[in-house]
N, C-alpha and C positions, 0 to 999 in steps of 0.2 A: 504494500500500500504506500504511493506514496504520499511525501507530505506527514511523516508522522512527527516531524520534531514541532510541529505546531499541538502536538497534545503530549510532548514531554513530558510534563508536571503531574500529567493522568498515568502513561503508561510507564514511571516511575512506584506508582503503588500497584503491589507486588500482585491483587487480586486482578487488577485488569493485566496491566505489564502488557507487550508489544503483540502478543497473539490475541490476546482480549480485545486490545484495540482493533486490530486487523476485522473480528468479528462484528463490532459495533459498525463499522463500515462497507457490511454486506445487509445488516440490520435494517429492514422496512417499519414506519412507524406512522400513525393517524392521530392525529389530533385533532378532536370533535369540539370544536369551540374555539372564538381567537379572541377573548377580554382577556379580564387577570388572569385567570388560570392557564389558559392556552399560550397567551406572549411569553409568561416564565419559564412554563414546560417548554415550546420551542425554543428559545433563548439558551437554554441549559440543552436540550441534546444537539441543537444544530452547533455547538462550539464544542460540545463533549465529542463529534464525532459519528452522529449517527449517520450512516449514508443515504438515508431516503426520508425527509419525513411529510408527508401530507396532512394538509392545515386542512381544515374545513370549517365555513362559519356564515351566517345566512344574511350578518350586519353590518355597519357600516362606521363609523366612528365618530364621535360625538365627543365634546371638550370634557363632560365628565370623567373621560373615561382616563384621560391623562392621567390622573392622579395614581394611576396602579397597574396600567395596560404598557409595560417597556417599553415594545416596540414601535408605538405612535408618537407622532409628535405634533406640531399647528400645523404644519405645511401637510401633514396625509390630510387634515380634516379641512383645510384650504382647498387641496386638490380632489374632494369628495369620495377618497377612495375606502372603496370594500376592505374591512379588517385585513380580511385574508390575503389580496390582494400587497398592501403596506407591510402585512407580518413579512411575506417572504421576499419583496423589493429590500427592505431592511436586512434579512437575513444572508441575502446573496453579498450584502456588502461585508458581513462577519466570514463566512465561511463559505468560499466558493467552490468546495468541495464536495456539499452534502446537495445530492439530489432536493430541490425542493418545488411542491406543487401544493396551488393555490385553490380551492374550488370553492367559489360562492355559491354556496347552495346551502339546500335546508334540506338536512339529512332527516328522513324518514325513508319509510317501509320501502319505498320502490326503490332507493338505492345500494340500502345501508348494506346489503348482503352479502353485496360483489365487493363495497368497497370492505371491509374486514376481512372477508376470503385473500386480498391482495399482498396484507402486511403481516407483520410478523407481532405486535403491539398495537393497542386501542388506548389512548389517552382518553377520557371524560375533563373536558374543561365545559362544560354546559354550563344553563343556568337553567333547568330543569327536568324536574324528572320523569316526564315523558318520553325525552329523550334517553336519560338515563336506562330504564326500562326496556325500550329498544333496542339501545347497545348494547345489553344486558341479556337479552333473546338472543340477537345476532351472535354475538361473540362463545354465548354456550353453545349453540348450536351447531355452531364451528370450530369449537375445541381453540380461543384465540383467546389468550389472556389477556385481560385489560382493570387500567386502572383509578376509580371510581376515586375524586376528591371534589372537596366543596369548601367555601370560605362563604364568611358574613359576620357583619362585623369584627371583635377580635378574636376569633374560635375560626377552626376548622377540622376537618378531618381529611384522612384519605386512606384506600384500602384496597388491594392489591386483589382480583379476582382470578382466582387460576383454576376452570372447565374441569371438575372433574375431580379437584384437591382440595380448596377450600369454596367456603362456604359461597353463595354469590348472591347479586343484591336482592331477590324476591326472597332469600331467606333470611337478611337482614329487615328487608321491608317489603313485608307478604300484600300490601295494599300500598299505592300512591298515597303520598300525602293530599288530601283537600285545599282546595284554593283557600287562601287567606290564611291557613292552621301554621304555617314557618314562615320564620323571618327572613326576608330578602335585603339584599342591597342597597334596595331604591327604598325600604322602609326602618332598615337598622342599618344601614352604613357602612361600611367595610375600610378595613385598614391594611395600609399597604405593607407592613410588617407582616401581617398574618398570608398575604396574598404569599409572600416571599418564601414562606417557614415553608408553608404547605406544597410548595413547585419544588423546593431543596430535594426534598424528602421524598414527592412524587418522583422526581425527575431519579433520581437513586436510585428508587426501586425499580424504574425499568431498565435503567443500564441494569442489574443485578437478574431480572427478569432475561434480556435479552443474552447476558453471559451465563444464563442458566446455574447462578451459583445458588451455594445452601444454604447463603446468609436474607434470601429472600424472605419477605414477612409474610408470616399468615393471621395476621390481627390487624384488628381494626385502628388507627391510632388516631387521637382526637390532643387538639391544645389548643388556649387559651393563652395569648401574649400579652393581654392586658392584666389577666389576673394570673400570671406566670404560674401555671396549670397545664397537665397533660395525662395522656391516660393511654395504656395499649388494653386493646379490649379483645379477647379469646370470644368467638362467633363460629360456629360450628353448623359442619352441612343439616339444612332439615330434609330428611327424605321426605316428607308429606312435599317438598318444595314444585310449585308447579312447572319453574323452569328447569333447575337441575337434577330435580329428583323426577322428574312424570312426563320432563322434556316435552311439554306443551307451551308454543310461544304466539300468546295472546297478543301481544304487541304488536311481534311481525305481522301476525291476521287480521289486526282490526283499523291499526292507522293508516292503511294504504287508503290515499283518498281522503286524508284530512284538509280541509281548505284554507281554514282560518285558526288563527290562536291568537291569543291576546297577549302580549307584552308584558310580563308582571312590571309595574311598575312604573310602566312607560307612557301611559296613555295614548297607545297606540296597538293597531293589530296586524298582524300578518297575514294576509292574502295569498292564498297559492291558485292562479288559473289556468287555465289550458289543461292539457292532457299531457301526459309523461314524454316528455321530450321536445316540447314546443319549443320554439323561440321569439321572440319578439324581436323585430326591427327596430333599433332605439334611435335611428335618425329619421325614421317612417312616424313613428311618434311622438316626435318633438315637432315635427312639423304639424302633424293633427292638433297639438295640444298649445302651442304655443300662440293660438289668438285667443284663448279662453284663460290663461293662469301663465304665470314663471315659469318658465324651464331653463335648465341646467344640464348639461350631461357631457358627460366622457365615456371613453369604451366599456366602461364598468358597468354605471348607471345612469336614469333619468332621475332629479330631480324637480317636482312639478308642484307647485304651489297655488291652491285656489282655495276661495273663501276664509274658513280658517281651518283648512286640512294642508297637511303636506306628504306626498306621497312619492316614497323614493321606489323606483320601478326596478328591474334585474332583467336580462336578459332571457332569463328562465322561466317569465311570464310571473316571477314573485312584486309581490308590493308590500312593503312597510307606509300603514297610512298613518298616521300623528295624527290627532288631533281628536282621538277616540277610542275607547275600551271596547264600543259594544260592537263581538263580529257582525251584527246585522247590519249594522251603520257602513262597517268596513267593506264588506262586499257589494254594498249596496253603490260606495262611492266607485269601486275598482269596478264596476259594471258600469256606471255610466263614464268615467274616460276611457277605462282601457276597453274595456270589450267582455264579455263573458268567456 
């Protein structure tokens, strides 16, 4: 492999050392999600070495998001660009070594299956657990270890799901949590120490995962950096489980063909139209759009402002609409600009 003296300081510790390394660098890797969790975890294996990693993320970047998202800065949210899109422009500048691809999309059922089939590791940087659930189906079903972490406020956790050896999240959490029952981001607040702790530690356990060593974790581990607290938590398979144990994947089955989801937090919904594989012309409809509201656009996205919605379009036939919670409102508005 060349280029190894750029991870000297790594393949000096004796568990990776120079053949370890070489492995990390045939290493395929997914990242479902590009905020905090996703910019850390990329950040940490695209400099550790890993040769392939795939970003995946459905949004786009907002000034909030500064405060704990690495890889952005003013000039990505200047130039309107997709997470996904900035995480790995950023990243080619760090390591122009590690294979890196970008997909703005919104991972559900229709694609999730091929793309986990692909890699060798599933990162979870979401900010929900329908998704969660999903990955969670997919990756048992395909025997593809992956690894489930969350932050809010000063707490998080994260925990290491390995098909077949320990325990996996329908047996941690046999039910979805209820809208409104956990605290999110946008209503407890998050700090960027805790965003940091949680990616160290995630990011660890997949080099370890992918070097297939025996110091990998099979427990849950959970900290608090505000109130300097932590905890490893022993979570053991349930055979009653209906994904790991009965290998029935309700998620896979049921979200194919979900349209809309609401934004916790955002006041805003997500719109998905067309059929599986559509595309949209974004210079075909900036022209339609632009004697009725603002438009904005680059090869990524449309930007389109009317009344008081604001409605950033994808190429995918997706819409993020601002300016409202309720999906009936949201599809209602994504039908009459864009089309059904």
């Amino acid at each position: 492999m060349a280029g190894l003296e750029r991870y000297s300081r790594q393949t000096l510790f004796p568990p990776i050392g120079r053949a370890g390394q070489e492995r990390l660098g045939e290493a395929s890797v997914a990242i479902i999600g590009c905020g905090a969790l996703g910019t850390g975890l990329a950040n940490h294996l695209c400099r550790a070495g890993v040769g392939r990693l795939l970003i995946a993320d459905r949004d786009y970047i907002e000034l909030n998001n500064l405060q704990r998202q690495i890889l952005f800065d003013e000039e990505d949210i200047a130039q309107h660009f997709p997470k996904a899109v900035a995480a790995v422009n950023r990243l080619r500048r760090v390591n122009s070594e590690v294979r890196l691809e970008a997909l703005v999309e919104d991972i559900n059922a229709d694609g999730v299956e091929s793309l986990v089939k692909e890699v060798d590791l599933v990162l979870d940087a979401t900010d929900n657990f329908e998704t969660r659930y999903l990955l969670n189906d997919a990756c048992v079903k395909h025997a593809r270890p992956w690894i489930y972490s969350g932050v809010v406020a000063s707490y998080g956790v994260t925990m290491n799901i390995l098909p077949g050896d320990t325990a996996c999240l329908r047996c941690v959490f046999p039910e979805m949590p209820q809208p409104g029952t956990t605290a999110t981001c946008d209503t407890a607040g998050v700090l960027n120490g805790i965003v940091a702790a949680i990616t160290g530690i995630a990011a660890t356990e997949a080099l370890k995962i992918l070097l297939k060593s025996e110091k990998v974790s099979r427990e849950m581990f959970w900290m608090d950096v505000w109130e300097n607290t932590s905890e490893r938590i022993e979570l053991p398979r349930q055979p009653e489980c209906p994904v790991c144990g009965q290998h029935t994947y309700e998620f896979l089955d049921t979200l194919d063909g979900t349209r809309s989801t609401s934004l916790c937090g955002r006041n805003a919904v997500q719109v998905r139209g067309g059929r599986r594989g559509d595309r949209l012309d974004l210079v075909a409809l900036a022209e339609r759009l632009s004697p009725v509201g603002q438009v904005t656009r680059n090869e990524f996205l449309l930007r389109f402002l009317v009344d008081d919605y604001e409605l950033t379009i994808f190429p995918d036939a997706r819409a993020i609409i601002k300016g409202t919670d309720d999906e009936q409102v949201a599809r209602s508005i994504y039908a009459r600009y864009i089309g059904a």
